[in-house]
C-alpha positions in Angstrom: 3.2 -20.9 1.5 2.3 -21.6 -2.2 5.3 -22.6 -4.2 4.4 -21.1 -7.1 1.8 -17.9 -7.7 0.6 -19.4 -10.9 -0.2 -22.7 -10.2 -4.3 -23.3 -9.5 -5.0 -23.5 -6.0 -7.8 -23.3 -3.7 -7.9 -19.7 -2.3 -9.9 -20.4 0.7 -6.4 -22.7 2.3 -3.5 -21.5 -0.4 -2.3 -19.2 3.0 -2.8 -20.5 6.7 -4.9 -18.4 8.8 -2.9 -16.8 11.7 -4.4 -19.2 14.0 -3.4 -22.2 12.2 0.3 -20.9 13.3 1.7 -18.5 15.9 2.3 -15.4 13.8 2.7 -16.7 10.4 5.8 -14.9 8.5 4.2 -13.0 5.4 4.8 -13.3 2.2 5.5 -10.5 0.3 6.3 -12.6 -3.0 10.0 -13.1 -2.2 10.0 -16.8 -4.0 7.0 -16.6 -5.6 6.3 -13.0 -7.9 7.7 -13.2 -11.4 8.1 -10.1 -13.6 7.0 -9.6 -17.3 8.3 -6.8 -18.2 4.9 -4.6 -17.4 7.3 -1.3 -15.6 9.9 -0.9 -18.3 12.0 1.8 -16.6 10.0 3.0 -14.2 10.7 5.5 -11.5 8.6 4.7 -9.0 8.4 6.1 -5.2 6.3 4.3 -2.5 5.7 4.9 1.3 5.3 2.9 4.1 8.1 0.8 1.7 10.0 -1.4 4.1 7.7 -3.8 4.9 4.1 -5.1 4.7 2.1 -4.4 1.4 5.0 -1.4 0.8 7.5 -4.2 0.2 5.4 -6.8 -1.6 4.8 -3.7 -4.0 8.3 -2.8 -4.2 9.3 -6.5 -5.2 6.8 -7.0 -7.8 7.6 -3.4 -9.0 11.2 -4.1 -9.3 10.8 -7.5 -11.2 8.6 -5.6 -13.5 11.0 -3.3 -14.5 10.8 -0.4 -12.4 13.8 1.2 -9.9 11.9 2.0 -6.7 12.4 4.9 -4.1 11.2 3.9 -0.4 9.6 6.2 2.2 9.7 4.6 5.7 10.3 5.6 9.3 13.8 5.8 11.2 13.2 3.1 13.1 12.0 0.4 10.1 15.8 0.7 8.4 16.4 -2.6 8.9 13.3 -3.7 7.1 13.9 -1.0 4.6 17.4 -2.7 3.9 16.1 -5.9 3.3 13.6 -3.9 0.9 16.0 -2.5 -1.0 18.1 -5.6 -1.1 15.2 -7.6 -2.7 15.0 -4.8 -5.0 18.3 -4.8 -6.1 18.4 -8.6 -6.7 16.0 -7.8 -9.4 18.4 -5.5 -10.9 16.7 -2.9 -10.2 17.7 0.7 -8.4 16.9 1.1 -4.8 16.2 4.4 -3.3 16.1 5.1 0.6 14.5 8.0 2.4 13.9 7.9 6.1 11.3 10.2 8.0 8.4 10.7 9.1 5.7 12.1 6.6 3.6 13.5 9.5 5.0 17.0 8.0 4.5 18.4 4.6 8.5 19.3 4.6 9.2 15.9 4.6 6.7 15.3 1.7 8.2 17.1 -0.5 11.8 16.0 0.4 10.8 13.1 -1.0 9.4 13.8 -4.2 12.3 16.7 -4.4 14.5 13.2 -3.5 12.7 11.2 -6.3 13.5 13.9 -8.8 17.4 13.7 -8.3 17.5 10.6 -8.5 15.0 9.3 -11.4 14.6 12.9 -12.8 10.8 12.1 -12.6 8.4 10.4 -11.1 6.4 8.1 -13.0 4.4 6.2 -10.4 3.5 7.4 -6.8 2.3 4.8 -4.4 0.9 6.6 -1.1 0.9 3.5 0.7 2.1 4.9 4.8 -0.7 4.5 7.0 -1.4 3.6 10.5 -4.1 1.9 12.7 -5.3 1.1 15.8 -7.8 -1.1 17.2 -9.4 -0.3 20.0 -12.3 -1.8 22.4 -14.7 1.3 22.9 -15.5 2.7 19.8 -15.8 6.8 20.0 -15.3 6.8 23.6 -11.9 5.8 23.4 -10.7 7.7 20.9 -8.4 10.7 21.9 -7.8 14.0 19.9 -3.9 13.2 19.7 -4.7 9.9 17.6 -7.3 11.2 15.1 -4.5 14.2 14.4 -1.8 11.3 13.8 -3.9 9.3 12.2 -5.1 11.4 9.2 -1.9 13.3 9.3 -0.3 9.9 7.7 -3.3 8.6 6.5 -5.0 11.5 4.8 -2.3 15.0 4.8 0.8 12.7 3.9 -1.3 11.6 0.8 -2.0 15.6 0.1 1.3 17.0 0.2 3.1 14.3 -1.8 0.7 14.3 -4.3 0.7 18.1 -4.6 4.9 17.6 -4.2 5.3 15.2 -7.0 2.7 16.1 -9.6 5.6 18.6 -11.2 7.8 15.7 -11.6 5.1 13.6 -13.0 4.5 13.6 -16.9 1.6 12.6 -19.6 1.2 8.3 -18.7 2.0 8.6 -15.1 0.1 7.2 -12.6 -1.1 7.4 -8.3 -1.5 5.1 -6.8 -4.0 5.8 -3.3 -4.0 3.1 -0.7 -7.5 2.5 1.1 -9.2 -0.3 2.8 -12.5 -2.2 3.2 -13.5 -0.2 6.1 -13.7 3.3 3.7 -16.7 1.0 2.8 -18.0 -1.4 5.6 -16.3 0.4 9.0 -15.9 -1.4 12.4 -15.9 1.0 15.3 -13.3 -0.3 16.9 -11.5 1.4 13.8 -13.6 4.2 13.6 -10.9 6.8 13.0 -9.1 5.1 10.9 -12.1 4.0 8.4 -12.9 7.8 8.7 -9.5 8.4 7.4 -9.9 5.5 4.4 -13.3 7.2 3.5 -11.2 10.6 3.2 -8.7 8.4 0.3 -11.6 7.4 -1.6 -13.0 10.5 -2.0 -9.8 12.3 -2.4 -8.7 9.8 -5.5 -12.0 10.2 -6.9 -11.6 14.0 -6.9 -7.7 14.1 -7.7 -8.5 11.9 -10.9 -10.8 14.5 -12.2 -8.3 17.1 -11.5 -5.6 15.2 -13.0 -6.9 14.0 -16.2 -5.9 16.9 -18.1 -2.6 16.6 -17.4 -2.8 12.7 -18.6 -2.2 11.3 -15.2 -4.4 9.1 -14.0 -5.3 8.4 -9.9 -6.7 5.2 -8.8 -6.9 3.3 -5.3 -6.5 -0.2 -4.2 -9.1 -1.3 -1.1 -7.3 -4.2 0.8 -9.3 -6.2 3.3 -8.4 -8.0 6.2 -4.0 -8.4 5.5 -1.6 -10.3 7.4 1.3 -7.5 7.9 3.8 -6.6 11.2 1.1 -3.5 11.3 -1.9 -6.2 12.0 0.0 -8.2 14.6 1.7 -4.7 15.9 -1.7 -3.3 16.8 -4.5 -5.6 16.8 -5.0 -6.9 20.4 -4.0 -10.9 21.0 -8.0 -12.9 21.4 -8.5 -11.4 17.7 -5.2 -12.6 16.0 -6.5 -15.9 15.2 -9.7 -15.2 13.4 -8.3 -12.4 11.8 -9.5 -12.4 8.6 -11.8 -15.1 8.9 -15.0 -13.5 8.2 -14.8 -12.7 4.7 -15.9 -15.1 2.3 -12.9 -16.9 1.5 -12.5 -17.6 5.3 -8.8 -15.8 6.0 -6.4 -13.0 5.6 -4.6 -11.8 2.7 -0.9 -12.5 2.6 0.7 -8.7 1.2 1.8 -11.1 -2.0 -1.6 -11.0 -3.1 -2.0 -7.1 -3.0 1.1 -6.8 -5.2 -0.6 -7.9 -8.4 -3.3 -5.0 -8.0 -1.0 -2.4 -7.7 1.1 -3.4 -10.7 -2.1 -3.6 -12.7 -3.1 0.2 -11.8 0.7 1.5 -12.4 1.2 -0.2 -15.7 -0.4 0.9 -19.5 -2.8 -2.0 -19.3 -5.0 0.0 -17.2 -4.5 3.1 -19.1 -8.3 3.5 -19.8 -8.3 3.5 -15.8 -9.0 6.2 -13.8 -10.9 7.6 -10.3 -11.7 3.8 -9.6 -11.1 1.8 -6.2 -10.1 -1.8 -7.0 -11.1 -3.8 -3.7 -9.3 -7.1 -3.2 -11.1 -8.1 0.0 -11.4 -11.6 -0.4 -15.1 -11.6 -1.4 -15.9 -8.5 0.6 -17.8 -6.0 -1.7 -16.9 -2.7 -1.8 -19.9 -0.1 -3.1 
């Protein structure tokens, strides 16, 4: 694990691959993320929060000013904790909301959540999501996992966005998670690709929408990322070349996602808007 973000290192080895080490802890930028002030009081909300690119983007968030509420499962509070802890070292608020965003009630308890708390919402990060890999392509895919699929992938993204645009004001910003395979799909992912396709095209519309009100909607595109989801449901002969495919030759660590996100929700992008910025690890997006 680099020592230091800032200091010039080779990307194609500054990370191990998973192979090189059984299940490699990531790094979310606990030792390594330093804050410049970009988030000056921020109120920011992000799902899928407790772990994974969620907390790598609440860290970097917090240490750049911003108080953070976090969307995650029942079951994650632990990792959720230990979010919200990291958070708070920064001296920053931390926000928790358990539940499962697979229903547009709970949606909108969240943004309703956000608004007691912050009395706005400045940046939204729709950042839950879930995946799994499977062998057969179309033929294995059942009508119970597309429905849960886009429900978190594609609906969650919907009703929060339609939940917190009243709280949002003139300089605000969403922030749409999507992925590589919205742009180069595998069938063994083929629902969830289809659901990443769906975000692209749903940021690209919901900026045009949006831009009168002054708020702008943009989407990051991670590749290949080392996070509990990947080693959760990726099946044990892929582990070790996860990631080793794309040009630079490995996975992202959720540390490196961080930056990108902080980019899109701060005023240095503020001539940014219905744009998907892919950090893929040489991968092109088009």
């Amino acid at each position: 694990m680099p020592e230091d973000q800032y200091t010039r290192q080779d990307p194609r080895t500054q990370y191990p691959r998973p192979g090189d080490r059984t299940a490699p802890e990531p790094d979310h930028g606990e030792r390594t993320y330093r804050g410049s002030g970009r988030l000056p009081d921020t109120a920011a909300v992000i799902t899928g929060g407790d772990s994974g690119i969620g907390r790598a983007v609440a860290i970097a968030f917090a240490r750049e000013g911003a108080d953070v509420l976090l969307s995650y499962l029942d079951d994650e509070q632990e990792d959720a904790e230990r979010t919200a802890e990291l958070v708070r070292e920064a001296g920053r608020r931390a926000v928790l909301v358990p539940g499962d965003l697979r229903t547009e009630q709970m949606c909108r308890q969240v943004a309703e959540r956000a608004r007691e708390e912050f009395g706005r919402i400045d940046v939204l990060v729709n950042n839950a999501g879930h995946q799994m890999a499977r062998g057969e392509g179309l033929l294995a895919v059942g009508g119970d996992e597309i429905d849960a699929i886009f429900r978190i992938n594609v609906y969650a993204m919907f009703w929060l966005c339609k939940a917190a645009v009243p709280f949002m004001r003139p300089g605000s910003a969403i922030i749409n998670t999507s992925s590589i395979q919205a742009f180069a799909p595998l069938p063994v992912l083929m629902d969830y690709a289809a659901s990443k396709a769906a975000v692209v095209n749903f940021t690209k519309n919901l900026s045009a929408d949006l831009v009168g009100r002054g708020i702008r909607v943009n989407s990051v595109a991670p590749g290949p990322v080392w996070t509990p989801l990947t080693h959760a449901t990726m099946p044990a002969d892929r582990i070790g070349g996860f990631g080793t495919r794309t040009p630079l030759g490995r996975a992202a660590q959720p540390a490196e996602l961080a930056p990108a996100y902080v980019f899109l929700a701060s005023q240095e992008s503020g001539y940014v808007t219905g744009e998907v910025l892919g950090v893929t690890g040489g991968d092109p997006i088009t």
